[in-house]
C-alpha positions in Angstrom: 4.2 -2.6 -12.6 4.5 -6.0 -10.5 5.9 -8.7 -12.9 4.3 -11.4 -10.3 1.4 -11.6 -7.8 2.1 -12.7 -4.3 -0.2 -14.6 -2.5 -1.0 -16.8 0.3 -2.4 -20.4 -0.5 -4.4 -22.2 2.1 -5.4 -26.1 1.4 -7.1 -28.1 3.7 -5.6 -31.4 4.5 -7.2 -33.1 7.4 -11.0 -32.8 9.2 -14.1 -31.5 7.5 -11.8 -28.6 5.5 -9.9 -31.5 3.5 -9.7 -30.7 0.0 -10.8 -27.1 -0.1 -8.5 -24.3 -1.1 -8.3 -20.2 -0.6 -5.9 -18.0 -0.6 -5.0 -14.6 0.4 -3.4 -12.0 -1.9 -0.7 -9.7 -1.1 -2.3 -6.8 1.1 -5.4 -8.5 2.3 -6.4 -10.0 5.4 -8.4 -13.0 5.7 -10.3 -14.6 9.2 -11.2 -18.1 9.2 -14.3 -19.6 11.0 -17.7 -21.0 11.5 -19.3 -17.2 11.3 -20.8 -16.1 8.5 -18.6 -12.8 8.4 -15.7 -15.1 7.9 -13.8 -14.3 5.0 -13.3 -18.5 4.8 -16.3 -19.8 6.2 -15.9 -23.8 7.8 -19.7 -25.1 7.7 -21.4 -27.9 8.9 -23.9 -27.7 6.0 -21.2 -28.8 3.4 -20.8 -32.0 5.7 -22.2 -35.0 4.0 -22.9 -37.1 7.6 -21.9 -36.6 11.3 -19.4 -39.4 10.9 -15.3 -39.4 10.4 -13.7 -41.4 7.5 -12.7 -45.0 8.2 -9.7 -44.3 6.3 -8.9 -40.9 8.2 -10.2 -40.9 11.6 -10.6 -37.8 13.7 -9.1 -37.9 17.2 -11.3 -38.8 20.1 -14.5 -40.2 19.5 -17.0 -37.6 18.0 -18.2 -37.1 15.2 -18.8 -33.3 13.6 -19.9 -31.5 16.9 -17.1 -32.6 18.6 -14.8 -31.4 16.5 -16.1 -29.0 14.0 -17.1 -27.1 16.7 -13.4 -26.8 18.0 -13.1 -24.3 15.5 -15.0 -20.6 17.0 -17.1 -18.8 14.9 -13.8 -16.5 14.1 -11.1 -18.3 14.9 -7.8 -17.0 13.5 -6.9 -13.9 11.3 -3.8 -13.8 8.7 -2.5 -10.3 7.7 -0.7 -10.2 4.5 0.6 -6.6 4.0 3.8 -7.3 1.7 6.2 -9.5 1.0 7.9 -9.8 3.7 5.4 -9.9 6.5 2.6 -12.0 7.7 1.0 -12.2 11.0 -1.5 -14.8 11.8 -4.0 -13.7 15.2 -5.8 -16.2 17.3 -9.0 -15.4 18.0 -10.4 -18.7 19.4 -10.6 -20.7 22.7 -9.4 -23.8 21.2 -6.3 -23.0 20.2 -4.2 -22.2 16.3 -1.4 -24.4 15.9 1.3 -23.7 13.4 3.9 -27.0 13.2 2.4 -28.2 16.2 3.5 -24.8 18.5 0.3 -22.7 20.0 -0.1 -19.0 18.7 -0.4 -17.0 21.4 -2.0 -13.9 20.2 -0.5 -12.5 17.4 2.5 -13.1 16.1 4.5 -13.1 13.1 5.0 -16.3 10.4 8.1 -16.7 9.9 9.9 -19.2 7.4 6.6 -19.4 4.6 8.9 -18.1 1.9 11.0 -21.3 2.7 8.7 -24.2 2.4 5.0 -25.3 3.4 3.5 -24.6 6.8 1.2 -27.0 8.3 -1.9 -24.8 10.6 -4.1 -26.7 13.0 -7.5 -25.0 13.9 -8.8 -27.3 17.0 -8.5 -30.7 16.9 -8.3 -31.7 13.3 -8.8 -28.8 11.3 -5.7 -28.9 9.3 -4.2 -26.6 6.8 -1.3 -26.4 4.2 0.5 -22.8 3.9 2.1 -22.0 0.8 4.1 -19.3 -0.3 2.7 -18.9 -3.9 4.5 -16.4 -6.6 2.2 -16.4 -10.2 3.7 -14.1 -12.8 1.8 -11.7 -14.1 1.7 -12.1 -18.5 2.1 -8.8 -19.7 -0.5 -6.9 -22.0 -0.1 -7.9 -25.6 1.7 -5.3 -27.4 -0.2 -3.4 -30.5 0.7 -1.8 -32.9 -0.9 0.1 -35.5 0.3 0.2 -39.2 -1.1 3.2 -41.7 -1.3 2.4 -45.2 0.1 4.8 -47.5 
């Protein structure tokens, strides 16, 4: 029995994602879009207006076409199959950026288990990886006494 689950956390930290969390557990797979048969679904319906923040402003000059829509419907996939292996796919046109270098196809993440990864999906679709390790409590213990 595993004494800790192993998982992937995803926060968002810049563009229309900013404050929302996932993750992905140890074994699964995840893709991240605008479709509907995304496992973490980006949509413009949770988007308040069609303007940026003052206080964060997105690159260029548009508002949430231009650069919600740099994310594709299914845009990258992240393959968690143990411990020591994750692969992250890209599926889009736009690009998936991990610390600012393009993934070409699919490739292997290497260096999680270290420290935080920053993913770009885009233009400003930005993303915190973590490493995350949550023991697991173990069942309480019962015991049965017969009285004599």
């Amino acid at each position: 029995m595993a004494s800790e689950i192993l998982s992937i956390r995803l926060t968002g930290i810049a563009g229309y994602s900013r404050g929302k969390e996932f993750s992905i557990e140890e074994g699964g797979t995840a893709v991240i879009g605008r479709s509907r048969e995304c496992n973490f679904r980006l949509d413009s319906k949770e988007v308040p207006d069609d303007k940026p923040s003052e206080k964060k402003p997105f690159r260029g000059g548009g508002g949430k076409k231009e650069h919600l829509l740099t994310v594709s419907g299914k845009h990258v996939k992240i393959e968690f199959p143990d411990a020591k292996t994750i692969f992250i796919q890209d599926l889009s046109k736009h690009g998936t950026f991990l610390n600012g270098r393009k993934v070409e196809g699919r490739d292997q993440i290497l260096g999680l288990h270290k420290g935080p990864i920053e993913m770009r999906l885009g233009t400003n679709e930005t993303f915190r990886l973590e490493f995350v390790r949550t023991p697991v409590k173990a069942p309480p213990k019962i015991s049965v006494k017969r009285r004599a």
